[in-house]
C-alpha positions in Angstrom: 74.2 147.0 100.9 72.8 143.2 100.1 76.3 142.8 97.9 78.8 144.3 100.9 77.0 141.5 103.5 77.5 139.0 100.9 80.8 139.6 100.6 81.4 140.2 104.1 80.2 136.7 105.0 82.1 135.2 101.9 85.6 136.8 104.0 84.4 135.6 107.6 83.7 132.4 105.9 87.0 131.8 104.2 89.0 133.5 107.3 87.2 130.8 109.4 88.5 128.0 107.0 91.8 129.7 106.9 92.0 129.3 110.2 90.9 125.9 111.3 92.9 123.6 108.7 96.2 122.2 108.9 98.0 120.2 111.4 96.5 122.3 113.9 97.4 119.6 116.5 100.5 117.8 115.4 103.0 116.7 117.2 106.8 116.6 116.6 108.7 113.4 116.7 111.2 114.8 119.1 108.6 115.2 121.7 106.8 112.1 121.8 107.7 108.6 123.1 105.8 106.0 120.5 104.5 102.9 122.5 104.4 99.4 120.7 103.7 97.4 123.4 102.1 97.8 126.9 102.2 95.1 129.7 100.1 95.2 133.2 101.4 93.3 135.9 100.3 93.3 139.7 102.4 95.2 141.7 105.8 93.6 142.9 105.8 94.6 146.4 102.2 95.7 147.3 99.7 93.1 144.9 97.3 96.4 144.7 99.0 98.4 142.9 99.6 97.8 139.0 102.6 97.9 137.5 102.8 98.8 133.8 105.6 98.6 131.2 105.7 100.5 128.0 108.1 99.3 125.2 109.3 102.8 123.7 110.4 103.1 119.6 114.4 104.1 120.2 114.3 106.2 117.2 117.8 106.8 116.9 118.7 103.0 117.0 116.2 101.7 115.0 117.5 100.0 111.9 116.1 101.0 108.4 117.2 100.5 104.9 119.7 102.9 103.4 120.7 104.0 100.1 124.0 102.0 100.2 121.5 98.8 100.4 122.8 98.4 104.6 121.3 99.2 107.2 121.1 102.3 109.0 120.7 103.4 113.0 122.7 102.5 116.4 124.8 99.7 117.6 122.3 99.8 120.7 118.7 97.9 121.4 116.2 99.9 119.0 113.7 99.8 122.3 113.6 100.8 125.6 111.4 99.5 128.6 110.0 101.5 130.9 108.5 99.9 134.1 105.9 102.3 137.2 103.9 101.4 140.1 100.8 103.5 140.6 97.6 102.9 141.8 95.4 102.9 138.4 97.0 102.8 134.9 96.3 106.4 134.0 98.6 107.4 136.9 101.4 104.9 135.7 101.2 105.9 132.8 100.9 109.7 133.5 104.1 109.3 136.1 106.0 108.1 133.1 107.1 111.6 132.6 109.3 111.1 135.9 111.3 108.2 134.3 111.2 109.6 130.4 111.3 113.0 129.3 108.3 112.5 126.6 104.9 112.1 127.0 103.7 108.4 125.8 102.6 108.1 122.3 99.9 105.4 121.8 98.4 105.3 118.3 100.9 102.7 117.0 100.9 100.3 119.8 100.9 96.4 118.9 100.3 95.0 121.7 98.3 94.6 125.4 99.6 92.2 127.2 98.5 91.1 130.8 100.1 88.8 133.3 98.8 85.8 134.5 98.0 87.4 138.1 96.5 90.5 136.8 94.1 88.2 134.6 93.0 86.2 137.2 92.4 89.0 139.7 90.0 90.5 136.9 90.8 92.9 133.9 88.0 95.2 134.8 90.6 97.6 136.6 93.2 97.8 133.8 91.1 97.5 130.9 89.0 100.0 131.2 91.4 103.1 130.5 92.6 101.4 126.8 88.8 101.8 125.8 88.3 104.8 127.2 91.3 107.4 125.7 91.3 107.6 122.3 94.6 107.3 121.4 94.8 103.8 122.1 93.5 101.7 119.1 90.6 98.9 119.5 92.5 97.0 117.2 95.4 96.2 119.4 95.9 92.7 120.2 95.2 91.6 123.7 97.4 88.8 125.1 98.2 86.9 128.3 101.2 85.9 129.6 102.2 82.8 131.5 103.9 84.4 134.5 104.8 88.3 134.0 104.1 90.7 131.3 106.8 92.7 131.9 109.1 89.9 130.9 107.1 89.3 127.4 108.1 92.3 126.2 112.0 91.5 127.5 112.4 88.5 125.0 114.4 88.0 122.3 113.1 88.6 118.8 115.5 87.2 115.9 113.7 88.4 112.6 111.9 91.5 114.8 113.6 94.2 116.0 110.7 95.0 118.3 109.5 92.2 121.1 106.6 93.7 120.4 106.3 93.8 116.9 107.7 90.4 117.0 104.7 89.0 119.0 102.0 91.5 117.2 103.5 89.3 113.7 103.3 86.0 115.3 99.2 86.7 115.6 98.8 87.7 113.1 100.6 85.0 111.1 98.1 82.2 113.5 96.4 80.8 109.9 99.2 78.6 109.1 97.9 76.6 111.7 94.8 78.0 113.3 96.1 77.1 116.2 95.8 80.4 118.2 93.5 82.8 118.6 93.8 86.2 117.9 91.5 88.5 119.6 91.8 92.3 119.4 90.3 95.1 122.1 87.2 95.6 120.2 87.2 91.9 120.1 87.6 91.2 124.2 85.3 94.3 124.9 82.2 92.7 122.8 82.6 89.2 124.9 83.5 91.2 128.2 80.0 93.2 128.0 77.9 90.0 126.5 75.6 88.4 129.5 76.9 85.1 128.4 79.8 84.9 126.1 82.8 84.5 127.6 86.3 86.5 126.4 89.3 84.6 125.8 92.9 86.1 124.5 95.9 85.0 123.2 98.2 82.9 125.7 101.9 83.5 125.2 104.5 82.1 127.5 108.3 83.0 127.6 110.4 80.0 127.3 114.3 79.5 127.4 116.4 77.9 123.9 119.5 78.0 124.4 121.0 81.3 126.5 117.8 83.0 124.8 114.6 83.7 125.8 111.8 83.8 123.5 108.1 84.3 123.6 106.1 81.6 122.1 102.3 81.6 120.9 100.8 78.3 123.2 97.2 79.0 122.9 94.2 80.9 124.2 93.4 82.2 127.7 89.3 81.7 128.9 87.9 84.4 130.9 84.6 84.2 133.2 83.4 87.4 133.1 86.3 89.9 133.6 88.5 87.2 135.6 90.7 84.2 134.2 89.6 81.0 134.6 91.6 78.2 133.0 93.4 78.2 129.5 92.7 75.8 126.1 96.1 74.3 124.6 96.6 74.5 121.1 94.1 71.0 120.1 91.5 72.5 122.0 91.9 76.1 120.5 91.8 74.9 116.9 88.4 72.9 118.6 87.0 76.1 119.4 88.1 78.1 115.7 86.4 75.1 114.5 83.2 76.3 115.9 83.8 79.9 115.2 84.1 79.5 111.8 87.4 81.0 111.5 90.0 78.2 110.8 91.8 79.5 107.5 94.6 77.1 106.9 96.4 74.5 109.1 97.3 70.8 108.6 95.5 67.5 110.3 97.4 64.9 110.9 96.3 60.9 110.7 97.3 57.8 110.6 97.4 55.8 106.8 94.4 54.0 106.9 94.9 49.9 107.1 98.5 50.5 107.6 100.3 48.0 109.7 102.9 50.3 111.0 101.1 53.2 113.3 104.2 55.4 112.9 103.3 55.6 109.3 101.3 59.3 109.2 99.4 61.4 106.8 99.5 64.8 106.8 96.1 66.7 105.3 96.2 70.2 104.9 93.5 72.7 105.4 92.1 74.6 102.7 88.9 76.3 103.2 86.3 75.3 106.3 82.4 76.5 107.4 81.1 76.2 111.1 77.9 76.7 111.9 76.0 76.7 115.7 72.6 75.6 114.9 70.4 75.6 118.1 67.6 73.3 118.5 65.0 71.8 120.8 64.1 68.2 120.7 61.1 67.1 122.6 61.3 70.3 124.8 64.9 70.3 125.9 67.6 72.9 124.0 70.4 71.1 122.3 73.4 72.3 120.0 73.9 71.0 117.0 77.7 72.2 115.4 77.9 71.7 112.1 81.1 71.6 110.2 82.3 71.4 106.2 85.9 71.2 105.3 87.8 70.9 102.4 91.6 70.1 101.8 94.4 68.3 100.2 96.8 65.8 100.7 100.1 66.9 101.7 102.4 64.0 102.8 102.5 60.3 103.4 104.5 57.9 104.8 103.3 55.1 103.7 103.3 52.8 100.8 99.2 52.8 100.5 97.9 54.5 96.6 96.0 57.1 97.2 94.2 56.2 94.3 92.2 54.1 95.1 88.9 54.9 96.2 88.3 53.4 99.3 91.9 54.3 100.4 90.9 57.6 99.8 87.7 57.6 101.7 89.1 56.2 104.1 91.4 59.6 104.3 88.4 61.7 104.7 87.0 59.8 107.1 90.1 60.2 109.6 90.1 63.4 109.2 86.4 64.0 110.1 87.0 62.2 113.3 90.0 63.8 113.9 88.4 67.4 113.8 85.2 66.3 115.6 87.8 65.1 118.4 89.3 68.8 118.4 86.0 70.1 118.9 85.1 67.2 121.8 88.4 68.8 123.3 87.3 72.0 123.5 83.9 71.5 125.1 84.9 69.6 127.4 87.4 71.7 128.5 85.2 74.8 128.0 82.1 72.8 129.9 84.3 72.1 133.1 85.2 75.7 133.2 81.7 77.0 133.1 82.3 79.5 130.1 80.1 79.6 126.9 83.4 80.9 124.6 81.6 79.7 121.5 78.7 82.3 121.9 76.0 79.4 122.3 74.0 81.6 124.3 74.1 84.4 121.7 72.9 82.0 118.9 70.5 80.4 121.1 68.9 83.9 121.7 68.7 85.1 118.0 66.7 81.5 117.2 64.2 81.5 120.3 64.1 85.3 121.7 61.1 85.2 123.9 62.5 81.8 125.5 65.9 83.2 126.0 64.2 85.2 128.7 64.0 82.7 130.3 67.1 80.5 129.7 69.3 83.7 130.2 69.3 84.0 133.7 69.8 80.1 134.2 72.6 80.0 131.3 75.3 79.2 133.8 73.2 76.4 134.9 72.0 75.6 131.4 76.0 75.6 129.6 77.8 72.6 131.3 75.0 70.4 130.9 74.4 71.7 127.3 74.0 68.4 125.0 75.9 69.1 122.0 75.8 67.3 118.8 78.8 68.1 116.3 78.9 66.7 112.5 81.4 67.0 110.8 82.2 66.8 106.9 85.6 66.3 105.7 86.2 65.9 101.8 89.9 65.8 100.2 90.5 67.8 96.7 93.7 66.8 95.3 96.6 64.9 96.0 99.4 67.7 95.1 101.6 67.2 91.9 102.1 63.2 92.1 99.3 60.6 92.7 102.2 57.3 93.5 103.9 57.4 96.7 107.3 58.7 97.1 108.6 55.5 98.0 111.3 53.1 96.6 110.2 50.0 94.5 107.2 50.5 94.7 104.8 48.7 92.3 101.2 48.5 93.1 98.6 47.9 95.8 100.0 44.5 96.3 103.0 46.2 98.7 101.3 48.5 100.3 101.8 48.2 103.7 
């Protein structure tokens, strides 16, 4: 009897198992609609309403490599935008089966992009169904247009066949300069719900070359709370990666040291750099010290000046200290006047002195744009590339060096 029960259970086991694997809920190509980018927009005609647009994966005219070594697909666009009004973004996007005859597939979306409006009315209202439905990935980059989402994903892209893939690979290739940030959904939702931390986003603006119109990466976006406030160019956003310890690469330009000519630049590239937001009080009032290490090499010159001597070579170093510690100036400033801690002070300031954040966090708002803060700055060069002489005819020694 013991045996038969065994062996019963050993069948409903393996009928269960049987039963539950396998793509129980795939889904066929044919009947989805893959997104790869999503804009929100204010409504056109009533400023209540939000108006989304979903860049759709045009399956049958999307290029690919054949066996011939061409390329394959259509003669047509490989995308298709889709634009609806409704009064929250699940609707929209629900209502999307009245313009398209596939349900929206978002799993492989690039991209969210907002428009200027919508950000500074507050994200709160749009955001909310991205994090909530799990299809859409927290990894998706988050974005802000200059003027209308909608016409973001409408631009021209020349090595892309995707706007939206197009604008997803200019982010993500940012550490050539470090120039603009790249924040993702998980990214914006950890500032949005911090007390003090303010988000930011990437800043993208369409602009016209030619007959063309091309989106263009032209900084980072600063958010008070859920709302817009103000934007940091692309000086003052390498100022703030400074602080956030996460330059990777990028070049600093200076002027040759004890040249004559003030034309005459330098051009130092960035190889590796450390930030570090060390909170301190001094004599019972909170200061920031922001301390910086970065190393690099020389990449051009235009001058005549030999970079090996010593003090020539110093004197590199030192330009290129002050050059960063002005970036980072830039970016207080800019951040001060806004009234948004988008450095995380007040997070760092909390982990040092917990039981007096209690008391500083209510008051951080009042605290911030008065905030004193210091910012050192070490600069040191490594090489000077695969010649030590200048590049520069007749040239024969310190003598002629400028």
């Amino acid at each position: 009897m013991k045996k038969r029960l065994k062996i019963l259970y050993l069948w409903l086991i393996l009928s269960i198992i049987i039963v539950t694997v396998g793509c129980w809920d795939r889904r066929e190509l044919d009947t989805i609609a893959i997104v790869t980018g999503m804009g929100i927009d204010t409504g056109e005609v009533d400023p209540e309403q939000i108006q989304v647009t979903a860049q759709i994966v045009k399956a049958a005219e999307f290029q690919g490599p054949t066996t011939t070594g061409g390329s394959g697909g259509g003669q047509g666009k490989p995308y298709l935008n889709v634009t609806n009004t409704a009064e929250t973004v699940f609707d929209a996007i629900r209502e999307f089966t009245h313009i398209v005859n596939r349900k929206l597939y978002f799993p492989h979306n690039q991209i969210l992009i907002f428009g200027e409006q919508a950000a500074k009315n507050g994200l709160r209202r749009y955001i909310d169904f991205f994090l909530r439905d799990p299809e859409p990935r927290l990894i998706t980059w988050v974005a802000v247009a200059k003027g209308k989402a909608g016409d973001v994903l409408e631009t021209k892209a020349e090595l892309e066949q995707l706007p939206s893939l197009n604008i997803s690979q200019l982010i993500e290739a940012r550490a050539a300069t470090s120039e603009v940030s790249a924040v993702n959904l998980r990214d914006f939702m950890e500032r949005l719900m911090s007390r003090t931390t303010a988000p930011i986003a990437t800043l993208v603006e369409v602009k016209e070359h030619g007959e063309q119109k091309i989106a263009e990466l032209v900084g980072t976006a600063v958010f008070k709370k859920d709302k817009m406030v103000g934007t940091l160019d692309k000086k003052e956003t390498r100022g703030l990666l400074w602080v956030l310890n996460k330059i990777e690469s990028g070049i600093i330009i200076v002027t040759c040291p004890e040249c004559k000519d003030e034309t005459d630049k330098t051009s130092l590239e960035i190889i590796r750099a450390k930030g570090k937001i060390v909170p301190e009080l001094k004599n019972g009032q909170l200061e920031i010290t922001v301390k910086i290490k970065e190393e690099g090499n020389l990449g051009c010159k235009m001058c005549k000046q030999d970079v090996t001597n010593p003090s020539h070579w110093s004197a590199l170093e030192k330009e290129k200290a002050q050059v960063i510690q002005q970036e980072v100036r830039a970016a207080l400033k800019k951040a001060q006047n806004l009234n948004a801690d988008i450095f995380g002070f007040g997070e760092a300031v909390h982990k040092k002195y917990p039981s007096l954040w209690k008391e500083w966090e209510g008051e951080w708002d009042k605290i911030f744009p008065k905030l004193k803060v210091n910012v050192w700055v070490e600069a040191k060069l490594q090489s000077t590339g695969m010649i030590t002489m200048p590049a520069s005819p007749g040239w024969v020694g310190n003598e002629d060096a400028t």
